[in-house]
C-alpha angles and dihedrals in degrees: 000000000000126000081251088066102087094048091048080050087053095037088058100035107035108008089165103044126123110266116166141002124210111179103298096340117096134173140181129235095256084063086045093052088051095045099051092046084050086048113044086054092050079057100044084051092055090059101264096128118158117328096002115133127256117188129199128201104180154107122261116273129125095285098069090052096057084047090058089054103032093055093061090041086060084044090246128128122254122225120185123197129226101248081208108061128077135275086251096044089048092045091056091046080049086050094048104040088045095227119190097187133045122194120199140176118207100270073063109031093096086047097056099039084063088044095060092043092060097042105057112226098026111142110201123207117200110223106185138093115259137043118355113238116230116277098013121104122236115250104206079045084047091058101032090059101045121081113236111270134213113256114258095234103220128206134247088248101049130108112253103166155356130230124191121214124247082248086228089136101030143307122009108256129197105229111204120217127198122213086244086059095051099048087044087062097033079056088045094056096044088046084065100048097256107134113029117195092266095050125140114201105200104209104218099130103077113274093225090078106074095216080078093033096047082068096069093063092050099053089044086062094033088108092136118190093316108065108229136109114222098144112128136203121221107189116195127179129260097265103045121150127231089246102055086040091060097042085067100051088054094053099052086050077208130117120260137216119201143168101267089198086074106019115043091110098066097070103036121148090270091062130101113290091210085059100045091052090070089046105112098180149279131296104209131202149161117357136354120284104253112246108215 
């Protein structure tokens, strides 16, 4: 079993369903199929074959999602960066990791131009809406442009990402993480009724901690008896506030699951009682949220 298991699953069993929201932008699982095999060879033309590194430097939104799949799909690694640490801190992960692409969206598109400047051979790819920044290539070109690929089929024992320590204790290390790793734990988490079949994961922690991006794996293999998949993404950016988080949830009328460890706040005993009704739980990871 690869991290592409759970899409080819929806892509066989309910190919129309509903599988992210992104603002006002939604797809089924049959266009992110498409997308992520358009991808993955747009990212196989750009010269990440198997095991070579693609990084990402963004905040959340759909299209990291379909990076994370489409990059195994391609038979890369995906790395993705800490939007919190420093250009420096960030150059020395790219060094380390070898990447020979870097994706960024525009809170990151200054960011990366320095990067590449500084890590000889980096080839950036701009994934936002809006104007193109000179010498980036443009990721919906990038995929319009490319024919759908096969998936790679990865094996259990390859390696499918890296995942650089906070650096608290030390050091930063990159942590690699086979695709046998990742659907252990994606098993793990369904084993313990996290993620029912009509779950909605509503992506507000940043997508580049796995503790938030190792959920999308879960709730692609979430299918239950039943066999369907009906489970949704909604994918929100880093800074998002409680209300238009809530706004969101209310309009799926569906439960929620969400990392506790980022988002409690947004469903605190002052908040909208239509919108907490549709609140399942937390999924709770790492340390403790900090009380101020």
């Amino acid at each position: 079993m690869n991290t592409t298991h759970g899409l080819r699953r929806a892509l066989q069993i309910n190919p129309d369903g509903l599988a992210t929201v992104f603002g006002d932008r939604r797809r089924n699982w049959r266009e992110i199929g498409e997308r992520v095999s358009r991808l993955a060879a747009g990212l196989r033309a750009l010269g990440a074959g198997p095991g070579e590194r693609v990084a990402v430097l963004s905040l959340n939104s759909d299209r990291y999602l379909e990076l994370y799949l489409a990059t195994a799909w391609a038979g890369a690694v995906i790395v993705p960066l800490n939007i919190r640490w420093s250009p420096l801190e960030n150059e020395d992960a790219l060094r380390d990791c070898r990447a020979g692409v870097l994706v960024v969206d525009k809170a990151f598109a200054s960011t990366g131009a320095s990067l590449a400047k500084a890590v000889s051979g980096l080839k950036l790819v701009y994934a936002d809406d809006g104007n193109v920044p000179a010498e980036m290539e443009d990721y919906e070109a990038l995929l319009a442009r490319s024919e759908p690929m096969p998936d790679a089929m990865r094996t259990r024992a390859d390696l499918a990402g890296i995942f650089y320590t906070g650096g608290t204790t030390g050091r930063s290390k990159g942590v690699m993480l086979s695709h046998g790793n990742l659907m252990a734990n994606a098993l793990n988490a369904l084993g313990e009724g996290m993620f029912p079949a009509s779950a909605i994961y509503l992506h507000a922690a940043p997508m580049f901690h796995l503790a938030n991006g190792a959920a999308m794996y879960s709730l692609l293999l979430s299918g239950g008896s039943k066999a369907t998949v009906t489970a949704s993404i909604i994918v929100l950016i880093a800074t998002l506030a409680a209300a238009d988080a809530g706004s969101s949830v209310r309009s799926q009328r569906r439960s929620v699951v969400l990392d506790a460890r980022q988002d409690v706040d947004l469903f605190t005993p002052a908040a909208e009682s239509d919108t907490r009704r549709y609140y399942r739980g937390p999924k709770y990871n790492g340390g403790p949220k900090s009380i101020y």
